[in-house]
C-alpha positions in Angstrom: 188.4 26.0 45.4 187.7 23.2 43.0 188.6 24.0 39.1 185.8 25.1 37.1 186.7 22.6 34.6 186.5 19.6 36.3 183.4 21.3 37.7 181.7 21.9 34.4 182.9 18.0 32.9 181.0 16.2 36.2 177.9 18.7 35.9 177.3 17.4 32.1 178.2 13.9 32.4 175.3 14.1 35.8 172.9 15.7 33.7 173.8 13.8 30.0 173.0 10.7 32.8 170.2 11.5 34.3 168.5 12.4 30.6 169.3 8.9 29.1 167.7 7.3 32.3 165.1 8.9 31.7 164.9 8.3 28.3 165.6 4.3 28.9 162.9 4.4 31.3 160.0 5.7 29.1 161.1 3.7 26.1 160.8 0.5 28.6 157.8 1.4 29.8 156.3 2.2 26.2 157.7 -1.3 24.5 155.4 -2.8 28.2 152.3 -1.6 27.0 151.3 1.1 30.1 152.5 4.3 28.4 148.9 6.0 27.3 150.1 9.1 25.9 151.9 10.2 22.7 155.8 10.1 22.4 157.2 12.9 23.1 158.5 15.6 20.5 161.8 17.0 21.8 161.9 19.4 19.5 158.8 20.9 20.5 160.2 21.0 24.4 160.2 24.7 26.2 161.7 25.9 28.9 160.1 28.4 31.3 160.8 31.7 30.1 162.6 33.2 32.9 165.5 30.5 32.1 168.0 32.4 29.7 168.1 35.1 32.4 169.1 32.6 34.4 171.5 31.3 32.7 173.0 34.4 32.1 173.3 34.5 36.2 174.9 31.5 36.4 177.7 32.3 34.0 177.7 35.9 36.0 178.3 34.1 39.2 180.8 31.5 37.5 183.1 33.8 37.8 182.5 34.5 41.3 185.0 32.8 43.8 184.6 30.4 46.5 181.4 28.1 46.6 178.7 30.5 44.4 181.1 30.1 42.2 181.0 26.9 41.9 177.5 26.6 41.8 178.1 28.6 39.0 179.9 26.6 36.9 177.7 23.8 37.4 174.0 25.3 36.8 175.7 26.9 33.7 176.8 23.7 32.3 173.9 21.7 33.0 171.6 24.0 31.7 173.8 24.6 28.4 173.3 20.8 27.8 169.6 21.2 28.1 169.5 23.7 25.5 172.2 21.6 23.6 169.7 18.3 23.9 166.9 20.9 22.3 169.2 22.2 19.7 169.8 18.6 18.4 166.1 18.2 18.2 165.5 21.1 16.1 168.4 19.9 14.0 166.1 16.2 13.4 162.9 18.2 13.3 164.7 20.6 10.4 166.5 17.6 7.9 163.2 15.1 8.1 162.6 14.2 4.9 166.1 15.3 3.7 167.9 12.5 1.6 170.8 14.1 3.0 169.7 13.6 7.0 172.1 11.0 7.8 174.9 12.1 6.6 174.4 15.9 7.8 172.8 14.3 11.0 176.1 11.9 11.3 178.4 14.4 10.5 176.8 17.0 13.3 177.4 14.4 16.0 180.5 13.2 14.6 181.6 17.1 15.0 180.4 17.7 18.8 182.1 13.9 19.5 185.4 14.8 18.4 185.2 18.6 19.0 183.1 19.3 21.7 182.3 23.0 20.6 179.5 22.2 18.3 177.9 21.9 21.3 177.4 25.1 22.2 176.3 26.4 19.1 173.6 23.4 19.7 172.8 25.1 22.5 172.4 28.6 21.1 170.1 27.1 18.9 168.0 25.7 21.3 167.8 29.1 23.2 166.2 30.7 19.9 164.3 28.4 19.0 162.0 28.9 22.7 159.0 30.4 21.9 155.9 30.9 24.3 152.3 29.4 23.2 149.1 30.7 24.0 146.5 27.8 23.5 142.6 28.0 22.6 140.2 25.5 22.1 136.7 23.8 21.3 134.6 20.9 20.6 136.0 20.4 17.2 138.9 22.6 16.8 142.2 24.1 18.3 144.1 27.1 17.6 147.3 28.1 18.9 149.4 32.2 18.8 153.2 32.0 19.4 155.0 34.8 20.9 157.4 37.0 19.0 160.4 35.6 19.2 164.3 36.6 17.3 163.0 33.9 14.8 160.2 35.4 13.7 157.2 37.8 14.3 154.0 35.6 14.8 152.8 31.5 14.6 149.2 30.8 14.2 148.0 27.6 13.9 144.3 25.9 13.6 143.2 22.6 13.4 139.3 21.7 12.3 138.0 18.5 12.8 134.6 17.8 10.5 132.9 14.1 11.0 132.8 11.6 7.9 131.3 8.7 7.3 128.6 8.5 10.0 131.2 9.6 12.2 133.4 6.5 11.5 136.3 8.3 10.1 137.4 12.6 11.1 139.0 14.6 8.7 141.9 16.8 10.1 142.4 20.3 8.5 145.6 22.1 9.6 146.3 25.5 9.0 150.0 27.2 9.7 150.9 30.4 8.9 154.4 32.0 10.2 155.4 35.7 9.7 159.5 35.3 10.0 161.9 37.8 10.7 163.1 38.3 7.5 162.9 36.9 3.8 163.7 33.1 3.5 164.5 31.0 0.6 162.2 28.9 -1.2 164.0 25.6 -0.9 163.9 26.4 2.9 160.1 26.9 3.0 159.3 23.9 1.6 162.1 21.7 3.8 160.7 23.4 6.7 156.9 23.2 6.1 157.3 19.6 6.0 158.7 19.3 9.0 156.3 21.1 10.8 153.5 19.5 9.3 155.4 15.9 10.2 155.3 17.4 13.7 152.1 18.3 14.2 150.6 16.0 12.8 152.6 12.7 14.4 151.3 12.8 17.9 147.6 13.4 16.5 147.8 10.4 13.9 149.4 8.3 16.7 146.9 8.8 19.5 143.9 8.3 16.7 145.6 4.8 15.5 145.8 4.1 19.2 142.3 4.8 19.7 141.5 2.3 16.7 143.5 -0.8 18.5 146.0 -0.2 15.7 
């Protein structure tokens, strides 16, 4: 029976591999012109929602010998990094607009690259942060209801679009209210509302300055 360690190193460096290829490959075909739609916001990636109880079968059948096992060790490592890779996007979505971000972003990376455990409180972050959306939308607006998650209670969202101009020019109105799971500190608020408004706003600003031949 192979070592689970061993196991667990190859699974990561497979998956950390396979993620920058794919990475590499958009950003080449972006900088060529072809890609049509918006860059992608990590942060704002989710997993299906059966995955945590799947991941708590994999570490279940990690210990398990012989091949399931194995497969174990693997699934539970490679899906830990995903979370991990989601983790470290909420971390960039949280500090934009920090004066501090590089050197709290620098000295998180510095910390998984020399200690390697960082890592897995990335990856507990990333599994709190999943939250389910329920979409709903018209002519000129959007609205969007999260799920309770252990973060907080509810996420409502709207965005109203209104013509200006002669229709030459659209003004955006965007609406975000967030019941959390208990009180948070003012300084927090604020650090965090940008943020959010950063990211929902990017992908929409983008597209619209696309559209313009911008």
């Amino acid at each position: 029976m192979s070592a689970p360690a061993p196991l667990a190193t190859a699974a990561v460096f497979t998956t950390a591999t396979n993620m920058f290829n794919l990475w590499l490959a958009s950003r080449i075909v972006r900088i060529s012109g072809r890609l049509n739609r918006p860059a992608s916001d990590l942060s704002a990636m989710r997993f299906p929602v059966y995955a945590p109880a799947l991941i708590g079968l994999a570490v279940a059948a990690s210990f398990l010998p012989g091949l399931l096992g194995s497969f174990g060790v693997v699934l539970t490592a490679s899906m830990l990094l995903a979370y991990a890779v989601l983790g470290l996007a909420v971390m960039h979505a949280i500090t934009r607009g920090m004066n501090s971000r590089p050197f709290a972003l620098g000295g998180l990376y510095a910390a998984v690259i020399i200690f390697g455990w960082p890592m897995l409180l990335l990856s507990m972050l990333g599994l709190a942060d999943t939250e389910m959306l329920e979409y709903h939308w018209g002519p000129d607006w959007l609205v969007w209801d999260a799920e309770p998650t252990a973060q907080q209670y509810a996420q409502h969202v709207e965005y109203q679009l209104q013509a200006e101009n002669d229709g030459q020019a659209t003004r955006v109105r965007v609406e975000i209210t967030v019941e959390p799971v208990a009180p948070i500190p003012d300084f927090l608020i604020r650090k965090a509302s940008g943020a959010v408004l950063d990211a929902a706003t990017a992908g929409l600003r983008e597209l619209a300055l696309r559209g313009n031949g911008n």
